[in-house]
Backbone as ProteinMPNN parsed JSONL, in Angstrom:
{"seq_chain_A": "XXXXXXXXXXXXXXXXXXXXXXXXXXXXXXXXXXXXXXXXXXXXXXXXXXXXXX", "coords_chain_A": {"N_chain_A": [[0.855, 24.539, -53.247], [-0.217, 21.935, -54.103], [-4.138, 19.728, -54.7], [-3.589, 17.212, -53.27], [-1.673, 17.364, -51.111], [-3.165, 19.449, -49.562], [-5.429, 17.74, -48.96], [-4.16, 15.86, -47.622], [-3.402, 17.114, -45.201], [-5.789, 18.087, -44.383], [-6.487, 15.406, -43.573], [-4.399, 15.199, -41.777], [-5.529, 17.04, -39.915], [-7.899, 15.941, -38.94], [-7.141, 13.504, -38.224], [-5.518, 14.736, -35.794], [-7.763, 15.793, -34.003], [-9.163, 13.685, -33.257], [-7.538, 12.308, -31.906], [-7.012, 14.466, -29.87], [-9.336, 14.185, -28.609], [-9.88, 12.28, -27.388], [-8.141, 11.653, -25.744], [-8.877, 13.446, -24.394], [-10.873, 12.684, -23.172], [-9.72, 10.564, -21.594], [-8.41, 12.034, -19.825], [-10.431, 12.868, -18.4], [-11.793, 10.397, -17.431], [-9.621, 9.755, -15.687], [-9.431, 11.671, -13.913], [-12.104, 10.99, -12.599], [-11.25, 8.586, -11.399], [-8.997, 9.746, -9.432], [-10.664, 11.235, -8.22], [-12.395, 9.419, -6.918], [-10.819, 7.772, -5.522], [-9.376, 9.084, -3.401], [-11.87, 9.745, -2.119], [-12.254, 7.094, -1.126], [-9.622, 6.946, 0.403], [-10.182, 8.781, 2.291], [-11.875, 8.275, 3.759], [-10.965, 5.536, 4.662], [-8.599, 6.702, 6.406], [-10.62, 8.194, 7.869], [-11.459, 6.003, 9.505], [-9.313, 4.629, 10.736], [-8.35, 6.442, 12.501], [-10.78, 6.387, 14.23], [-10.468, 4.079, 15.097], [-7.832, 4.308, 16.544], [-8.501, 5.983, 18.813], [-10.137, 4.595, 20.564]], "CA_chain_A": [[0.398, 23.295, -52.658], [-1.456, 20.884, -54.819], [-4.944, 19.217, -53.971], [-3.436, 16.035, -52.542], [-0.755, 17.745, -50.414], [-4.085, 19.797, -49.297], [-5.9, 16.723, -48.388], [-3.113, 15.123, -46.478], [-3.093, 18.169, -44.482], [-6.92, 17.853, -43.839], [-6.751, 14.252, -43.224], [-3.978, 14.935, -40.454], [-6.196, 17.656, -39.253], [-8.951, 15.378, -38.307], [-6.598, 12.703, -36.935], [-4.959, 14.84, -34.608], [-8.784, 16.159, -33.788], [-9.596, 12.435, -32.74], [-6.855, 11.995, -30.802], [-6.829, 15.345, -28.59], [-10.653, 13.808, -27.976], [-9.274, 10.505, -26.664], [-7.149, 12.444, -24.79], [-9.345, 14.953, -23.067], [-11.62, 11.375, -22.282], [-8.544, 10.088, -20.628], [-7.948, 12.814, -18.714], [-11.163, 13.1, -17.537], [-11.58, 9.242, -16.496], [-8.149, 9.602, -14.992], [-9.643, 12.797, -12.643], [-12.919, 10.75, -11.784], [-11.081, 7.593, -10.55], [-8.645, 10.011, -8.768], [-11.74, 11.405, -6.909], [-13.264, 7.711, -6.138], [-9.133, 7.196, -4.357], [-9.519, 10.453, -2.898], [-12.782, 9.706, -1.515], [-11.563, 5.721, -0.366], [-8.729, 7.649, 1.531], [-10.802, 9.631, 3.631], [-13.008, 7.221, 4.407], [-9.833, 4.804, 5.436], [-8.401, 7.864, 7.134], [-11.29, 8.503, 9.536], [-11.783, 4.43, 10.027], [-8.445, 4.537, 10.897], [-8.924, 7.893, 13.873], [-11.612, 5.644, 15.12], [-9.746, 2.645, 16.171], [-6.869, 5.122, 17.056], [-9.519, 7.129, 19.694], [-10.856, 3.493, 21.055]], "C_chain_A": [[-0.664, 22.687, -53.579], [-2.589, 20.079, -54.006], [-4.145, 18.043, -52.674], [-2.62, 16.309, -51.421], [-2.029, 18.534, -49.385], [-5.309, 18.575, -48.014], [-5.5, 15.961, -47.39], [-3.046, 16.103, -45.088], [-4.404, 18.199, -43.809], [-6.872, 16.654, -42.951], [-6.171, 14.231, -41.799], [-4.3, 15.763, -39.622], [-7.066, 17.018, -38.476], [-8.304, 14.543, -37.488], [-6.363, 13.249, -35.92], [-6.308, 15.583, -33.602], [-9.377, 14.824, -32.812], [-8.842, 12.341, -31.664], [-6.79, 13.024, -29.614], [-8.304, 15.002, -28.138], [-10.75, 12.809, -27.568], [-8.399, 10.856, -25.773], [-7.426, 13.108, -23.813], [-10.564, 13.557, -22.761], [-10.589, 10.368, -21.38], [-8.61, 10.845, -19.775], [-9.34, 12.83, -17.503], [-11.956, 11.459, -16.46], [-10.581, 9.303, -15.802], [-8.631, 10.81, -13.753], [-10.655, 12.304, -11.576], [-12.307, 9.546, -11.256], [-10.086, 8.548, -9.235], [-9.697, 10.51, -7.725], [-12.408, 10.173, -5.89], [-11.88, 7.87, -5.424], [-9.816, 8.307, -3.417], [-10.313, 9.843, -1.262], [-12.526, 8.443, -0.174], [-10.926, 6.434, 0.728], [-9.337, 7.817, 2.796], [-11.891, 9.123, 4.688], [-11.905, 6.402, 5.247], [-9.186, 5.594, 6.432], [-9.014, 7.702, 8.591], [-11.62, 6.873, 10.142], [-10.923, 4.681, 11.238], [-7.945, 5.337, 12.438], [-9.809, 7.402, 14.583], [-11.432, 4.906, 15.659], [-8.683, 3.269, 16.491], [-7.664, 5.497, 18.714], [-10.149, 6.145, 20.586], [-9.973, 3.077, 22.078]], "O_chain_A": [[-1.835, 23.056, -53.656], [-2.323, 19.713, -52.861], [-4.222, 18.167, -51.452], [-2.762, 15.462, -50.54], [-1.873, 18.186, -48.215], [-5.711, 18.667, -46.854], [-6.182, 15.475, -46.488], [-2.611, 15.659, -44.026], [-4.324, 18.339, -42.589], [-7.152, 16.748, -41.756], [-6.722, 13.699, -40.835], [-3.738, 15.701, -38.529], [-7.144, 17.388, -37.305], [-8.543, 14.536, -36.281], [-6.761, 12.696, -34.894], [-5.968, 15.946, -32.476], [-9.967, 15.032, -31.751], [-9.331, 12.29, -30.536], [-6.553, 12.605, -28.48], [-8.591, 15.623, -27.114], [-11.866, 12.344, -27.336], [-7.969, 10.01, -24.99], [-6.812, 13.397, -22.785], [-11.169, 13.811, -21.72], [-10.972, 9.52, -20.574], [-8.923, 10.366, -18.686], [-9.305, 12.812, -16.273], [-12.423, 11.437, -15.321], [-10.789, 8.525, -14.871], [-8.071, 10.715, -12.661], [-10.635, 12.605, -10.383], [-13.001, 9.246, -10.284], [-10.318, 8.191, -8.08], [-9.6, 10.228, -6.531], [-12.739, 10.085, -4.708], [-12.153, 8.273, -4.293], [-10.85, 8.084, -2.787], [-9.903, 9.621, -0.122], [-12.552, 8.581, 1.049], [-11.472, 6.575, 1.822], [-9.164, 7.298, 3.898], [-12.417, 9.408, 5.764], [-11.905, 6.561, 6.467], [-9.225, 5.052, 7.537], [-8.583, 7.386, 9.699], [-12.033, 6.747, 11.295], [-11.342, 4.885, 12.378], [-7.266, 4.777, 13.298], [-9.848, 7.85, 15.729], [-11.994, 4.71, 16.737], [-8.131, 2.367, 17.121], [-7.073, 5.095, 19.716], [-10.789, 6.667, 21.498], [-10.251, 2.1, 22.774]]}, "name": "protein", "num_of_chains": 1, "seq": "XXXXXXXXXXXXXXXXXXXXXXXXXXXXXXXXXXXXXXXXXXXXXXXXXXXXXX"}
């Protein structure tokens, strides 16, 4: 393997380094809006058991 073949091999080391870290910040905005729904739900839920119970 020559330098440049070397380098290319670095270079797509770091890219794919960037991207599994754009990736694991996706995931983890994607878990805290599912908690905000989550949360909405349960709140709509028991609204919902209250004018049921009335």
């Amino acid at each position: 393997m020559n330098r440049q073949q070397l380098r290319d091999i670095k270079l797509s080391a770091e890219q794919i380094k960037r991207v599994m870290a754009l990736y694991g910040q996706s995931i983890k905005q994607q878990s805290n809006k599912i908690k905000e729904i989550e949360a909405d739900n349960e709140m709509l839920s028991n609204k919902i058991k209250d004018i049921d119970n009335q």
